[in-house]
Every structure is written in structure tokens, then in C-alpha cells.
C-alpha positions in Angstrom: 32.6 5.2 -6.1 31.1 2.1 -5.4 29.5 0.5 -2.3 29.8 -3.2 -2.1 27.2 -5.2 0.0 28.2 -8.1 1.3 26.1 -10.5 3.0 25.7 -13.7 4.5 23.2 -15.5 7.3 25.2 -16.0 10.4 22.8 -18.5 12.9 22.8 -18.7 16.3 23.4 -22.3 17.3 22.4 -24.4 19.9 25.4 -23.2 21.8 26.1 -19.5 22.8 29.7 -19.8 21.5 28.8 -21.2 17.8 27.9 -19.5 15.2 27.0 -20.7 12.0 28.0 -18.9 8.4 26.8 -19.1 5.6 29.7 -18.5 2.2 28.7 -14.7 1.6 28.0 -13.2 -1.9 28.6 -9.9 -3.1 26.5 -7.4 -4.2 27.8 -3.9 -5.6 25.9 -0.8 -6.3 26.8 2.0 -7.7 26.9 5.5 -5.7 24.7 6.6 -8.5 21.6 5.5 -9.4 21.9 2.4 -11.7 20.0 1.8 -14.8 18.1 -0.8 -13.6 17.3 1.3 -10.2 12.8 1.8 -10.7 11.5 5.0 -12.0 11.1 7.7 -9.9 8.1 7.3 -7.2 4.9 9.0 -7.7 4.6 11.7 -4.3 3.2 10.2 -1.6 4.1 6.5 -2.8 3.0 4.9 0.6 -1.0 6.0 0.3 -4.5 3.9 0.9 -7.6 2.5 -0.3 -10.1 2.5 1.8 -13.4 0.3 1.6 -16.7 3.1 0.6 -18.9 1.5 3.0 -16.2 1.7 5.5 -14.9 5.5 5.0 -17.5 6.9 7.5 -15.7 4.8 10.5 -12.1 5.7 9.2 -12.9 9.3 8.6 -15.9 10.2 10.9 -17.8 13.6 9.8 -18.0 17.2 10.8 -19.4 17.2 14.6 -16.9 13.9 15.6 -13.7 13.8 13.2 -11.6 10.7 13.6 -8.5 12.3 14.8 -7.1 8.9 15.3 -6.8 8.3 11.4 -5.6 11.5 10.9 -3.0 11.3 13.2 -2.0 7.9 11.8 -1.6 9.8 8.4 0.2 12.5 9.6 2.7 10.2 10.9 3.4 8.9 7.9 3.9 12.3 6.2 5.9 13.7 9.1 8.2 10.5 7.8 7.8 10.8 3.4 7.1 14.4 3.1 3.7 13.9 1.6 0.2 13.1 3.3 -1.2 9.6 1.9 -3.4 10.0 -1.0 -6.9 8.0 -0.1 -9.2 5.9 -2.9 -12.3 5.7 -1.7 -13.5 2.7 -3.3 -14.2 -1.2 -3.2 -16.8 -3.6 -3.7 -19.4 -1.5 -1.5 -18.9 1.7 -4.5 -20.4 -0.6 -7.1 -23.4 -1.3 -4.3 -24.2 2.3 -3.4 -27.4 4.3 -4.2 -28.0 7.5 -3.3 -31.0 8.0 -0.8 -31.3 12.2 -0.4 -33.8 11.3 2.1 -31.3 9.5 4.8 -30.5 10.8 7.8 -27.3 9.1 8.4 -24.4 9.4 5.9 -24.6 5.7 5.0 -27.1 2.8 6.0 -25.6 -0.6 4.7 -27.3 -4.1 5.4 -25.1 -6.9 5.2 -26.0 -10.3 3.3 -24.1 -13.5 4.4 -24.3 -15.3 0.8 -22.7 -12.2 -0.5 -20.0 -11.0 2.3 -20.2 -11.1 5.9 -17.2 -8.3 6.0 -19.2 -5.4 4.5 -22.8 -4.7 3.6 -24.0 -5.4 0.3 -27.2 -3.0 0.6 -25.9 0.0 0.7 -27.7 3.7 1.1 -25.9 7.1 1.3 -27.2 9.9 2.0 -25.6 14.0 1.8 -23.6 13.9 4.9 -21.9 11.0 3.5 -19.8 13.6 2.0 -19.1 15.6 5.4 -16.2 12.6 5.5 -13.9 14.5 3.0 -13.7 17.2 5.2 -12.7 16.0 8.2 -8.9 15.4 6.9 -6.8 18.2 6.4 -4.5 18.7 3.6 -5.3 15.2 2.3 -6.3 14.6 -1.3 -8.8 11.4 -2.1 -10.4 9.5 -5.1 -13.9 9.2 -5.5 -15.4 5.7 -6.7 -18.7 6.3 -8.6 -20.8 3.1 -8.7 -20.6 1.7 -12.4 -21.9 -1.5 -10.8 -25.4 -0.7 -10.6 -27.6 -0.2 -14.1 -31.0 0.5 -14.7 -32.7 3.9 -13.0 -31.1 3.1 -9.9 -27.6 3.1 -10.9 -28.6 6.5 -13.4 -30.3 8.6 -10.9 -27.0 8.1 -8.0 -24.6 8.9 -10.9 -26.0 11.8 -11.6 -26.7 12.8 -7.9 -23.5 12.0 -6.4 -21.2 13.7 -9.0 -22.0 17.3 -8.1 -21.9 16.7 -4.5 -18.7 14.7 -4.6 -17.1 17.5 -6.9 -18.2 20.1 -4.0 -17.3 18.0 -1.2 -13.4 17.6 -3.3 -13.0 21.4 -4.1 -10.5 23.8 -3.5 -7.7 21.3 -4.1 -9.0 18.1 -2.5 -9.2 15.8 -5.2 -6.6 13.5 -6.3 -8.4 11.6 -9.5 -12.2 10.2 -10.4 -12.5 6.5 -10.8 -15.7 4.5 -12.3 -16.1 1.2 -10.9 -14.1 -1.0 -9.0 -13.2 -4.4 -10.2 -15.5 -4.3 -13.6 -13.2 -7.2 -14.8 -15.2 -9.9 -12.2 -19.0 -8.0 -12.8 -19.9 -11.2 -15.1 -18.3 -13.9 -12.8 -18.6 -13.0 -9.2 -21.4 -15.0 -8.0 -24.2 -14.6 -6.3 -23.2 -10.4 -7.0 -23.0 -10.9 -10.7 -23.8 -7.2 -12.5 -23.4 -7.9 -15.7 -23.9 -10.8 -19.1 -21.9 -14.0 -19.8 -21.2 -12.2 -23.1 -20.3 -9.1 -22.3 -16.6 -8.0 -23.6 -14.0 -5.4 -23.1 -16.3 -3.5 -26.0 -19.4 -3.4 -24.1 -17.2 -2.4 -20.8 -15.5 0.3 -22.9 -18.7 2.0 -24.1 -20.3 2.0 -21.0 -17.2 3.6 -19.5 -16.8 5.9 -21.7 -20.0 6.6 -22.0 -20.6 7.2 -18.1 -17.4 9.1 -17.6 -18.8 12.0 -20.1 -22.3 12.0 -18.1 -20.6 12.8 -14.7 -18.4 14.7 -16.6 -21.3 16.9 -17.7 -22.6 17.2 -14.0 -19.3 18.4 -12.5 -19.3 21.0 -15.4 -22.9 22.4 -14.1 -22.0 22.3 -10.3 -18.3 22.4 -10.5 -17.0 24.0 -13.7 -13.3 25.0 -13.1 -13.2 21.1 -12.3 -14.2 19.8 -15.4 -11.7 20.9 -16.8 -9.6 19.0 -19.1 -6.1 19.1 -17.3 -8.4 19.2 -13.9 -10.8 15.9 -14.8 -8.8 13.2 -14.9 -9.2 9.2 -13.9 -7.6 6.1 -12.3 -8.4 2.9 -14.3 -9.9 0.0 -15.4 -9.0 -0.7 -11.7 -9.0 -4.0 -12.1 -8.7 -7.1 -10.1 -6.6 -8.2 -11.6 -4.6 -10.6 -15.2 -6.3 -13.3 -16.4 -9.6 -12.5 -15.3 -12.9 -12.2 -17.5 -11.8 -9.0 -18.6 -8.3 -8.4 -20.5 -6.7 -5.3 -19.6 -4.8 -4.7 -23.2 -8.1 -5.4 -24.8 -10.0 -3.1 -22.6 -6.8 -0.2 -23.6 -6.9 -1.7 -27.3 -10.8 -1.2 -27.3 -10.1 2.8 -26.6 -10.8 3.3 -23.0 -8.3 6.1 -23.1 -10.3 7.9 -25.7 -10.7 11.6 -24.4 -6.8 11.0 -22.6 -8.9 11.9 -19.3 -6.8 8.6 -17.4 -4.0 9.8 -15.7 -3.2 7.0 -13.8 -3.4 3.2 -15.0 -4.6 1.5 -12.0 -4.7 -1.9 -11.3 -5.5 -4.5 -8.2 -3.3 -7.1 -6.5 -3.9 -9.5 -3.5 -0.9 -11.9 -3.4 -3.0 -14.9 -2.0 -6.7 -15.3 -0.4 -7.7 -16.0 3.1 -8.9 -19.5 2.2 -6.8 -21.1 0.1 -4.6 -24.6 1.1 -1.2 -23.5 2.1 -1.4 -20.2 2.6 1.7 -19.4 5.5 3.3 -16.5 7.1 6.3 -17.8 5.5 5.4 -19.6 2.5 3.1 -16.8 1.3 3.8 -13.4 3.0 7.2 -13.7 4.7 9.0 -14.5 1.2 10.9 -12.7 -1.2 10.2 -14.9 -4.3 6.8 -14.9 -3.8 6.5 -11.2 -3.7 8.6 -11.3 -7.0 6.1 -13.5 -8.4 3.0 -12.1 -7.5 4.3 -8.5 -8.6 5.8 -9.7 -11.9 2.6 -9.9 -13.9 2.2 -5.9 -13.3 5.4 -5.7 -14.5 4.8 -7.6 -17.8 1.5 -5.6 -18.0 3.1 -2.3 -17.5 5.5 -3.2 -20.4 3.0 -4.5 -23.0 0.8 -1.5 -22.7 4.2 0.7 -23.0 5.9 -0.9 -25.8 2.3 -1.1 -27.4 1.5 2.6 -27.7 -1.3 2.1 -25.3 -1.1 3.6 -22.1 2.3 5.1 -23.1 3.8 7.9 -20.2 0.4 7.0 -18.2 2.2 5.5 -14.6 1.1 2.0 -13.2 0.1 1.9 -10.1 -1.7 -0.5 -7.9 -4.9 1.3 -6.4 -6.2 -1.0 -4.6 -3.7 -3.9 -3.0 -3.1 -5.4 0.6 -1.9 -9.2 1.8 -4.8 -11.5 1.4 -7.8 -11.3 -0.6 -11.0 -11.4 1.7 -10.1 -9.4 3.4 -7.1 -11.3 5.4 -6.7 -13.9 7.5 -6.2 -13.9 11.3 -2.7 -15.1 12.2 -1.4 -14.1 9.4 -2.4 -10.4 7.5 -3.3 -9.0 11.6 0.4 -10.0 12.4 4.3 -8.8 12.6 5.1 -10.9 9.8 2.3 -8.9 7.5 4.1 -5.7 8.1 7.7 -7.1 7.2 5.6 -8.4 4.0 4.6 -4.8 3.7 7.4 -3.4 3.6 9.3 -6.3 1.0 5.9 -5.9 -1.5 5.8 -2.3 -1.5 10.2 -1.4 -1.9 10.1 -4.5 -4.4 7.3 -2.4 -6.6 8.8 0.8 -6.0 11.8 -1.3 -7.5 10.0 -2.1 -10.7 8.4 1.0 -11.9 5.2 0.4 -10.0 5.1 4.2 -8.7 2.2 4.1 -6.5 0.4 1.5 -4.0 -2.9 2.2 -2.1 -3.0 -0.7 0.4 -6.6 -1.4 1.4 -8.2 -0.8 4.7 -11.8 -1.9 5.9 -13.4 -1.5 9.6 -12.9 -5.2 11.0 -10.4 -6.0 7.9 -8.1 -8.5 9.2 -5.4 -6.8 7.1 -6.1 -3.0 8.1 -3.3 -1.2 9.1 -5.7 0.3 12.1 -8.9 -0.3 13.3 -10.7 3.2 13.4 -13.7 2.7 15.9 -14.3 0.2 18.4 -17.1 -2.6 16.9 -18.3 -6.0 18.8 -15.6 -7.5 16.4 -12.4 -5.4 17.0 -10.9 -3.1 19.5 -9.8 0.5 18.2 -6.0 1.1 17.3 -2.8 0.6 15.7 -2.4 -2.5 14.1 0.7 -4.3 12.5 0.8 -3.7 9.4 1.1 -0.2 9.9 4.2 -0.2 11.2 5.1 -1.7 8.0 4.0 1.3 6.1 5.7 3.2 8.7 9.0 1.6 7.2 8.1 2.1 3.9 7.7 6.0 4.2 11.1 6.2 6.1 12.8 4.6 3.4 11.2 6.5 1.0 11.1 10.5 2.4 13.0 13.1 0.5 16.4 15.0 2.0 16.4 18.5 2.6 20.0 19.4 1.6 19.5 17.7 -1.9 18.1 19.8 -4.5 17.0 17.0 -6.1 14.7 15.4 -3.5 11.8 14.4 -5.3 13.5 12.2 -7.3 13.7 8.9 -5.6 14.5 5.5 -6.7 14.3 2.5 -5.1 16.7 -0.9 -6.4 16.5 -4.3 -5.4 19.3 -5.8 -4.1 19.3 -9.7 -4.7 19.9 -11.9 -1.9 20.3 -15.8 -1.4 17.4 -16.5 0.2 14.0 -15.9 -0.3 13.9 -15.3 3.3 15.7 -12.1 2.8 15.7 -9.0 1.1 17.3 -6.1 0.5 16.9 -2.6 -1.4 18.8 0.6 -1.6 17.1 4.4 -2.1 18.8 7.3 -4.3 17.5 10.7 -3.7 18.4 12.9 -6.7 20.8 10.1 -8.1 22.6 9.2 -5.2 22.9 6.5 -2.5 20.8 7.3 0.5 19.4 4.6 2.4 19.5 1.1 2.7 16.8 -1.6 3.8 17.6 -4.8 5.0 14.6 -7.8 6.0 15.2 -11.1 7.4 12.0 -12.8 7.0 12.9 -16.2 8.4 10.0 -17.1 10.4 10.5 -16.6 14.5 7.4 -17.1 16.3 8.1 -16.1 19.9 4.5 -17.6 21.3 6.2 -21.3 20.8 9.9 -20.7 21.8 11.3 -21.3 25.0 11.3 -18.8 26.9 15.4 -19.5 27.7 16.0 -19.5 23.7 18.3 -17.6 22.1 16.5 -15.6 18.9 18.7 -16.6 15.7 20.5 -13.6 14.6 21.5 -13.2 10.6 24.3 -10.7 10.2 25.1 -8.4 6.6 28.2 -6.5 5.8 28.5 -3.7 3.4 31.4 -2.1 1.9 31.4 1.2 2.0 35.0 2.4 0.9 33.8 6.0 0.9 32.3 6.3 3.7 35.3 5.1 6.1 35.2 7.5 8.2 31.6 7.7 9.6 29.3 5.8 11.4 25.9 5.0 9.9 22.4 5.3 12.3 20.6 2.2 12.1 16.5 2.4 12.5 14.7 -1.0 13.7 11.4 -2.2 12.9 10.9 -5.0 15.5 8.5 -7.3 17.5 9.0 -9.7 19.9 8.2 -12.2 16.5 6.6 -12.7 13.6 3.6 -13.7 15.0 3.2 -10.7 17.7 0.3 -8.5 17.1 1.2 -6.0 19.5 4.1 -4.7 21.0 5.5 -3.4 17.6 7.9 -0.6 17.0 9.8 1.2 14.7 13.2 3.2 15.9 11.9 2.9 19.4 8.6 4.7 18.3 4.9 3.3 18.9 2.2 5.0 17.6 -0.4 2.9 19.7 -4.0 4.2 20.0 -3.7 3.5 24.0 -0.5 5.4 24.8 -1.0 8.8 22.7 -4.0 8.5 20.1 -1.4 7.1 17.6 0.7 10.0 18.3 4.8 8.8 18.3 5.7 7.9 22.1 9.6 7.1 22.7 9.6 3.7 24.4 11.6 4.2 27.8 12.4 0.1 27.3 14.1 0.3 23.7 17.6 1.2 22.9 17.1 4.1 20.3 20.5 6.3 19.0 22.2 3.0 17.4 24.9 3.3 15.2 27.6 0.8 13.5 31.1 1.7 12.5 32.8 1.6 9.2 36.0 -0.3 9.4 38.7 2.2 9.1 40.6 -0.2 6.8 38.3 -2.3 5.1 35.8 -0.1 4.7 33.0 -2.6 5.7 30.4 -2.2 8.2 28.7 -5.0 9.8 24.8 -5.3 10.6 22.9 -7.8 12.6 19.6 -8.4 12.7 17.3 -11.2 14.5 15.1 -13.6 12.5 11.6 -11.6 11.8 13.2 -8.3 11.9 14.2 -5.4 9.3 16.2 -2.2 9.7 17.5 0.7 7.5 21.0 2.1 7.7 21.3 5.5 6.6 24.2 6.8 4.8 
């Protein structure tokens, strides 16, 4: 069997009565699982990174747990079967020093000419570590600071890895990682750690060399966990290709020596708060520039493959989000962010990229919540997390298939790069499929007698003529709306229930389409800054 998907962008004109069509294409996908469909998803595929300076707010400690966060998380397992994984990591890992002396679980200073969005100074102290435990069933990854060298940098190493192995026990940890972003240590100015001249050789050795000293603590203080098949990595965690660093190099050099890296984990930001042009719709909402910005990983991913390098070790991005810097207002805080985050994240799933951690920070322009209330931002939900919301629909398993874990995700091409489209097989066959329009509709300048343009897609489903298919919404009053989000009639607001899911009494929920009894072709519309997922 075959399902055909037809398409084509049907505008709302001027007048109520005309409607503008564009020539439709065809595309048809198989019932089963095509060749080209990406591999199987890595179990929970929609997890986080979360800033180390920052982890305290999101997670609070043992006498006030942040029950928002969890909640937020336990959304989005209720929806893909699997609690988010969360790196702990960032910039502010590679600043950390251990202080057993501190009171507090962290004490960071910030310093302008370095970052105004997180401290640069940075203490921690033992209750730092109470923060693991405030998250049930929730598995993390623990940065250790590879930025810092000298006594300093020595001493924390070797005091944080047995209390990090404790604090991870009894089935909490996900993976180790050493360093975040060693690839920019010798160019980011003013926070430069390391020489002009030093090469993927020197960053290698001290790797390596690191990774067996904690190694040797968590075998003292944590034996079962050091472990060969129990101590295992994410890395380089870089920021990126084409930085000071080159990540076939760095695997060429033998950072996979002891075959403790389970994970080959890199970084990806597809544009920065301050650069020229930078659009909700020329950067975020648009297909071909997720394509592009995702394709290097892809070209990576295969080098190190056919290579012999990082052969069977999956590529994931650990630490990724909209706009480097930690996002720009307008833009990563709005609507239009989470349909991006829904487009970047199916498209990787699409290519083989099995895991994304999108980053989070307190006062991050690009969080997906704010955790505590600061004299910059308000606690609660914000929009991208509806995004992810999306992305963990599209992406749960199916109880009646035996085969559930197995889930695929394939790209369907469209025209436009305003539009996108992807289809989910569980256990080989056709499940779901997603549907964006990403044309730009900001409600804040229409009239308020306008008519929102509507884009309409038809699929052929010959084999399914005699059902109707429930249609889940993702929708906003635009893309530039920052509140008033929802997702099948859900929100998960801090105000209404604590993040909690609360039906909205004002937002037709139950929808369904037909299939066309004789054509076998069922019709769906969506408005401009909208997605939806039809479910087969």
C-alpha cells in the first residue's frame, strides 16, 4: 500500500469568496518504512541541556524541589514514553571550582566583558549535588570542568567526581562528559583557556588523560560505576565545524582510545542573537535554512562513519537551541521559535541525528520555561515548549505494536521553504503525520477584521477510506504571540495548574477529517504560523 500526499497552499484572498491555489505536487510514501526514512530514535529523543550555573533554579534542592520543571518533564513523557534525559553542562561547567566550604550550592558572580547572561565566577559547594535528587526517574549528564588547569582546575576534578558519582547512583546517570565547547578554549576572548598552538593532539591527551583521573575517583567512591560497560562519555561536545578544533582530527588523534564514548555529541545554534538579518522567517521560520544549518552534522556523521572512526557510536546534538547567546527577544521567546522547534528537531530525527538536548538557562531568551521568578523574567511556560510538546507527540511509541521502540521519522519535501512536512513509522509502519506552515502571520500588526490566510494539504490515503483521522493543533494567535499557546486544546501554563495540562473551555478539541470514500483523499487546512499532526 501506498499513501500519496498531496499538497498545495490554498490563500485566503482579499475577498471571502476567493481563494487562491497553488498547482499541487505529489508526494508518495510508502506504508512501510522507506530506505531513506532516519535511523531509529535514541529513547527519549526530545531531552535538554541545561546551563550548570543555572541547574539549581531549574531543579531546586531537597527542602524546596522545583515541581514546576518536573511537571514540565513529566508532560513530555506522559506524551513520548520516556522522561527527558538532562546534560548539565555549558559555559559555566568549564568555570566551576569546588569550594567544600560554601554554604549555598552555587555562588556565581557575573562579569559584563565576559557574559551578562550567566556568571563567569563560579563556586559550588556539596549541596550543589542535592539538585540530582529532586527529579524522579530522570537520568542526567554530568559536565566536569576541563576548562580550568592549574591546582584549581585539579583539586575540583578530583572533588567533584565522587560526589557526582554518589549524587547519580542507583540508576541516575545517563553519561559523563569533560568539557563543553573545548573546540573555542583558544579563541573565545576575553575567556580564552588555552594556547594559540594548541591542537587536536594536545586536546586529546588532556582528555584522555583527565577522563582516566576521574575515572580512578569514581572507582574509590563508586566502584560498580566505573565499570567499563557502566563509565561511558558524550563527546568532544563541540561547538561546532569549522572551528579551531577539527572534529575528525580530534577522532583521528584517538579520543576514543579506551571505547569509553558512547555517544558522539556535538553543538548547533542555527544563527546568533546579533547578527544582520537574523528574522523569524528568514532564519527560524524556514525549512531550507533548517536543512542547511543541520546538513554539516550530517556530512560529519558520515565522514566519521565511512572512516572507521566513530563507527556504531550515534550522533547526537547535546547541546542545541535557536540562537546562539542565548536568543533573541522577538524571535527565540516567540510562537514562531516553537514551530522552528518542531521543523529542526523532526528534520534531524529525519537524518540519523538520534538525540537533541535543546538548551535552557534561567533568563535564556530561548528557554522553553523560566523556572523561578528573577527581576528579569516572570516564572512559567514559555513558547518554545510547546514546540517540544509537538515533537514528543509525534514521536511516542503505540502500545498495540510490538515493535514500538522503533521509530523513524522521514521528511517529506514540500515547495516551499515555508512549509514542511514529515511522517513517523512505529515498528515499520505509517503512524503519524506532521504538517508546518511557517509563513509568517503576526497577529500584533493585522487588522483586527482580517481574515488569517489559510494553506490547505491533501493526502491520499487509499487504504484508509473508510476512517476518519484525529487531527492535533499546535496554535497561537501568531507567530509572534508569546502567550496564549496550545497544543490539542492543552496549556500547560505555570498560572492555571503549575504546568499541569488544563483543557481550554475556549478551543475546539475532538477534530477529525474524513477520507473521501472514493478518492481516498483527505483534506487538511491549516492557518499561516500553524502546525498539526494527523494520526493514522
Amino acid at each position: 500500500m501506498f499513501v500519496s500526499l498531496l499538497f498545495g497552499a490554498a490563500v485566503v484572498a482579499a475577498s471571502p469568496t476567493t481563494v487562491a491555489r497553488d498547482s499541487p505536487s505529489a508526494v508518495t510514501i510508502s506504508q512501510n518504512a522507506p530506505k531513506d526514512a532516519g535511523a531509529a530514535i535514541l529513547h527519549p529523543f526530545v531531552s535538554f541541556s541545561i546551563e550548570f550555573a543555572s541547574f539549581p533554579d531549574f531543579a531546586g534542592n531537597l527542602s524546596l524541589p522545583n515541581k514546576f520543571s518536573n511537571q514540565l518533564l513529566d508532560n513530555l513523557a506522559d506524551l513520548q514514553g520516556f522522561k527527558p534525559y538532562i546534560r548539565v553542562g555549558g559555559n559555566t561547567q568549564d568555570f566551576a571550582l569546588y569550594d567544600p566550604n560554601l554554604k549555598t550550592g552555587i555562588n556565581g558572580t557575573v562579569v559584563p566583558a565576559i557574559s551578562t547572561d550567566y556568571p563567569s565566577i563560579v563556586y559550588i559547594g556539596p549541596s550543589y549535588f542535592e539538585s540530582y535528587a529532586t527529579w524522579p526517574d530522570t537520568k542526567f549528564s554530568f559536565g566536569f570542568d576541563m576548562g580550568k588547569n592549574g591546582t584549581e582546575g585539579m583539586d575540583t576534578l578530583l572533588a567533584t567526581a565522587p560526589l557526582a558519582c554518589k549524587a547519580l547512583k542507583d540508576g541516575k546517570l545517563a553519561y559523563w562528559e569533560m568539557g563543553n565547547e573545548p573546540d573555542l578554549f583558544k579563541t573565545s576572548a576575553p575567556d580564552t583557556k588555552r594556547p594559540a598552538n594548541w591542537t587536536e593532539s594536545d586536546y586529546v591527551t588532556e582528555w584522555l588523560s583527565k577522563t582516566r583521573l576521574v575515572k580512578r575517583q569514581i572507582a574509590k567512591a563508586c566502584p560498580e560505576m566505573a565499570k567499563d560497560t557502566e563509565y561511558q562519555y558524550i563527546a568532544p561536545s563541540f561547538a561546532g565545524i569549522g572551528n579551531s578544533l577539527d572534529p575528525v582530527k580530534t577522532w583521528q588523534e584517538g579520543l576514543d582510545t579506551y571505547h569509553d564514548i558512547k555517544l558522539n555529541s556535538m553543538h548547533n545554534y542555527i544563527g546568533g542573537a546579533t547578527q544582520p538579518g537574523v528574522t523569524l522567517q528568514r532564519t527560524l521560520m524556514n525549512h531550507t535554512s533548517t536543512v542547511n544549518s543541520v546538513q554539516q552534522h550530517v556530512d560529519l556523521s558520515k565522514t566519521l562513519n565511512e572512516d572507521g572512526l566513530a563507527k556504531d557510536i550515534p550522533y547526537i546534538l547535546g547541546e542545541m537551541n535557536s540562537l546562539y547567546n542565548e536568543g533573541k527577544p522577538g524571535l527565540s521567546n516567540s510562537f514562531g521559535a516553537a514551530l522552528w522547534g518542531v521543523d529542526f528537531n523532526l528534520y534531524c530525527a529525519s537524518q540519523s541525528i538520534r538525540r537533541t538536548h535543546m538548551h535552557q538557562g534561567t533568563d535564556y531568551r530561548y528557554a522553553s520555561w523560566q523556572p523561578v521568578a528573577t527581576n528579569k523574567t516572570t516564572i512559567g511556560t514559555k513558547a518554545p515548549y510547546y514546540g517540544n510538546i509537538m515533537v514528543a507527540a509525534m514521536l511516542g511509541g503505540d502500545s498495540d505494536n510490538d515493535n514500538s521502540d522503533d521509530i523513524r521519522v522521514v521528511n517529506l519535501p514540500l515547495a516551499k521553504d515555508t512549509e514542511a512536512a514529515y511522517a513517523t513509522y512505529i515498528g515499520g509502519k505509517i503512524a503519524r503525520i506532521a504538517v508546518l506552515n511557517m509563513q509568517e502571520y503576526n497577529y500584533t500588526g493585522a487588522s483586527t477584521s482580517a481574515t488569517r490566510p489559510t494553506a490547505s494539504y491533501s493526502f491520499h490515503l487509499p487504504d484508509f477510506s473508510a476512517k476518519s483521522l484525529s487531527v492535533h493543533r499546535l496554535m497561537a494567535n501568531g507567530s509572534d504571540a508569546i502567550t496564549g499557546i496550545s497544543w490539542d486544546g492543552w496549556s500547560y501554563n505555570y498560572e492555571l495548574k503549575g504546568g499541569a495540562p488544563v483543557r481550554l473551555s475556549n478551543i475546539t478539541v475532538g477534530e477529525t477529517v474524513s477520507v473521501d470514500a472514493n478518492s481516498g483523499v483527505v483534506e487538511l487546512k491549516l492557518p499561516y504560523s500553524s502546525g498539526a499532526i494527523l494520526n493514522l
